[in-house]
Each structure stands twice: as C-alpha cells, then as structure tokens.
N, C-alpha and C positions, 0 to 999 in steps of 0.2 A: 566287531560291530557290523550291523547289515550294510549295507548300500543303499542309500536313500534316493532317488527318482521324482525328480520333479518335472514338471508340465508348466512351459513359461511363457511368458511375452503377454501376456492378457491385465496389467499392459509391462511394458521392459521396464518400466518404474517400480512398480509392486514386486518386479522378479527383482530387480537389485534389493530392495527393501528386505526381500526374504533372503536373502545372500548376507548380509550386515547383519541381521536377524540371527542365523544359523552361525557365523564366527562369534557372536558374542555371547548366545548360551551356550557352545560349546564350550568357549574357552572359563566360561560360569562356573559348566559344569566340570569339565575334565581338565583344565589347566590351559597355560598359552599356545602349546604345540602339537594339542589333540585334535581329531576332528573325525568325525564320521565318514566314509567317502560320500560323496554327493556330484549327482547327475544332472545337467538341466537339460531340457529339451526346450528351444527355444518356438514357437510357433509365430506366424508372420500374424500379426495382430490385424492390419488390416482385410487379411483375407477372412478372419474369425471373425472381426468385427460385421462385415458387409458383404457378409456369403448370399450370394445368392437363393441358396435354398434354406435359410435360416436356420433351424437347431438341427435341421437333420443334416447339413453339410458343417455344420461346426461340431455336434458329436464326433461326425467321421476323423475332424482335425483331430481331434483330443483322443481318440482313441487309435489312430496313426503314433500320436507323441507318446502313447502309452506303451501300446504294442515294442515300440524302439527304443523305450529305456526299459522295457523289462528283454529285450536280446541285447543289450548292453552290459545287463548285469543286475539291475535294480533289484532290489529284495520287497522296499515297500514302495510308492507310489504315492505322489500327490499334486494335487493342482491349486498354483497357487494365484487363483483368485475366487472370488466368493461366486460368483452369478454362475459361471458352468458346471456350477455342484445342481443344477438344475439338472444337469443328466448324470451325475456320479454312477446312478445303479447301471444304468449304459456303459457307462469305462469303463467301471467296475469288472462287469461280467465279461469282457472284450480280454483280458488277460488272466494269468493266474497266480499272480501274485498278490500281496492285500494292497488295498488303497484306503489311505486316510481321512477320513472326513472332514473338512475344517469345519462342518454344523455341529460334528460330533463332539468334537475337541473344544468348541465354544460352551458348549451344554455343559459339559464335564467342568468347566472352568468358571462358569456364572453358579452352578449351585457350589463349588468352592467357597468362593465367595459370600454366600450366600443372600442374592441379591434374586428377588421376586418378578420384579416386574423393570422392564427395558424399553429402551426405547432403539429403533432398529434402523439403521443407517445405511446408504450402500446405492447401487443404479437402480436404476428405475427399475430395472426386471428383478432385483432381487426384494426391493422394496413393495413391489404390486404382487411378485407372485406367490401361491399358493406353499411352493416347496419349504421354503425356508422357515416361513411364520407358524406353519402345521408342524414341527420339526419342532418347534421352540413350545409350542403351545402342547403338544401332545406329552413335552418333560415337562409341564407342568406350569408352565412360564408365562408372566402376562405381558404382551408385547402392542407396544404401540411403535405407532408409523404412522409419518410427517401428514398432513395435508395435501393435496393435489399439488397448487405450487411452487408448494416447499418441494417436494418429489420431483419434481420439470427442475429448479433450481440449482438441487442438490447434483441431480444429474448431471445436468451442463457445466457445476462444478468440477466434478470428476473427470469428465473429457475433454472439457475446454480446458482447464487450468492445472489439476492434479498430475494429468497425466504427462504434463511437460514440467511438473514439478516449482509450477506458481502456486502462492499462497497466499493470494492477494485476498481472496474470500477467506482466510479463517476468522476471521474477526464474526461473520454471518455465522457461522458454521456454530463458533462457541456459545453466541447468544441464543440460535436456535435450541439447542441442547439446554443448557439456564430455564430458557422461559418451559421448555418440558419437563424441566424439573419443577420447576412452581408453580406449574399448571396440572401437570399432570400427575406428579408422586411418583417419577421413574426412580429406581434407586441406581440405573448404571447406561450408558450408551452403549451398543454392538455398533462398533467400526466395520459395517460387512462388505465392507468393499476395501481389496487392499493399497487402494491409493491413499484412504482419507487418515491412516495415522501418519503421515508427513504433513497434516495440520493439525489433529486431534492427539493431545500426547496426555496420560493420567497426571492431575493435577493442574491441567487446562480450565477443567470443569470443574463442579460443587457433585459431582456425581463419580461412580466408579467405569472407568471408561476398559472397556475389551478390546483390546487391538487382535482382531482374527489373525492378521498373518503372523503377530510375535506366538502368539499362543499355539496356532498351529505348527510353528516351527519348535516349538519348544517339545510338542506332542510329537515329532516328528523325530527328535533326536532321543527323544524317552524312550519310543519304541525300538530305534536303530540299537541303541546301547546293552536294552535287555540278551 
C-alpha cells in the first residue's frame, strides 16, 4: 500500500478527527489490524491562522508541510482542512508527488449520491470565496450559501467553540440546515469545514449531509490501497 502524507493542525481537532476517521475505514475496509502507513505533519495553527503576510505566508507553511512529508516517504499527499485547498494548485506543484483534493473527492461523492443541489457550510473564506463554489458549480452542482450573518455566525462557531470541541451551538447549526431545506429545496449539506461534523452527523438532518473529512479520508485510503 502507498504512504499516505497528511498536512495537519488547521485546526488539531479536525486533525484527530481525520485520524479516528482513517482507523475506522481502514479497519471497514481491510480488517482490525491493517492500516495504510500514514504521515501527519503537524503545522502550528496559530502561525497559519495570523500570518502576517496572509496567503502568501501560509502557502509557504503548507508547502514547507508538504515538501517534508514527501522526503519522509509520502506517496500521496493531503491537507486536512477545507479552506487552504484555496491554494492546492500552489502545493500541488511545490512537490512531486500527487495530492488529493478534498473538493475533488466531495464532487465524486455528491454526484454518488446523487444529490443536485447543496447547501455549503464551512469559514467564512471558504464560504465567500470563489474557489470552492466555482469547483462545485462548474461539476454541474447548484449550491447555496448561508446569508451574511449566518456566515459571521457560523464562523465564530468554528473558532470559538468547534475548535475546542464545544457543541453548544449544534442545536443552531441543525435548524439552520432544516429551515434550508424547506426554504430552499437543498437535497444535502457540504460539512466544508472539518471541524463542523463533530456537530453535524447524517441523520441529524431531514437532508443528506457530506462530511468532507470522513469522505476525504475514505478517498485517501482508496487510493493508498490501489
């Protein structure tokens, strides 16, 4: 099996999450005492979060984390949170091993499903910006995103409370999603941020809910195995 290379700390909650994630489809798929090898590279989150020079000095971080698990050993490569797939083609190209997309691996996973139209969850940067929703929309997909807000709200969710792993807002969280389904006709929610399924779990909601990091992880050991 390859060497899987992950890109971590963005935040150390979502990295354990991906870690619980990866023992439990492995053992799904290959039994109790198999496992892929797997790499994390841990990044200091507050230097990512409040870089000074903004995406150009947090690319450098991630592509530092990259560069070091591919002389490690890594075979594939991935970063496990959703918002700095804002510079993926930047890793990307910084190494020469593949890296995994988790926009890619959600795509593949919603037309699975076969679910049209979503509603898209996640920080404020992946929620406003361009990269993500053009990605969804260009495979064909109709995607709605919260209100202003709701976006301030949702966000402050994430770093005030997710990331220390309170769940005092799910109660918000689930109605939000509800009242989008009977307002808006979504058929599924995108978890794009990998803090929110430690409140969002499928069967929470009256919708089909995407947890990007189980699904990415799941993508992640598909490809190791081949």
């Amino acid at each position: 099996m390859k060497k899987i290379g992950i890109i971590g700390g963005t935040t150390p909650e979502s990295t354990c999450y991906y870690y619980r994630k990866y023992i439990e489809i492995s053992r799904e798929r290959f039994g109790p005492f198999t496992f892929p090898e797997l790499i994390i590279y841990s990044i200091n989150f507050e230097e990512f979060k409040n870089n000074p020079r903004g995406w150009e000095g947090r690319t450098e971080i991630l592509i530092n984390a990259a560069k070091a698990l591919e002389r490690a050993g890594a075979e594939i490569i991935a970063m496990s949170a959703n918002t700095p797939h804002i510079v993926f083609p930047e890793v990307q190209r910084a190494v020469s091993v593949p890296m995994v997309s988790i926009i890619d691996a959600l795509i593949e996973e919603i037309k699975r499903r076969g679910v049209r139209k979503v509603l898209l969850l996640g920080t404020k940067t992946t929620m406003t910006a361009d990269f993500y929703r053009n990605a969804l929309q260009e495979a064909g997909l109709e995607v709605v995103v919260p209100g202003e807000e709701e976006i301030d709200r949702i966000d402050g969710i994430i770093f005030g409370e997710l990331a220390f792993e309170n769940l005092k807002s799910k109660p918000y969280l689930i109605e939000l999603v509800e009242r989008y389904a009977k307002e808006k006709g979504i058929g599924g929610v995108i978890l794009g941020c990998t803090e929110l399924p430690l409140a969002i779990k499928q069967g929470d909601v009256s919708v089909e809910v995407f947890d990007t990091a189980a699904i990415h992880m799941r993508k992640l050991i598909e490809l190791a195995s081949e």
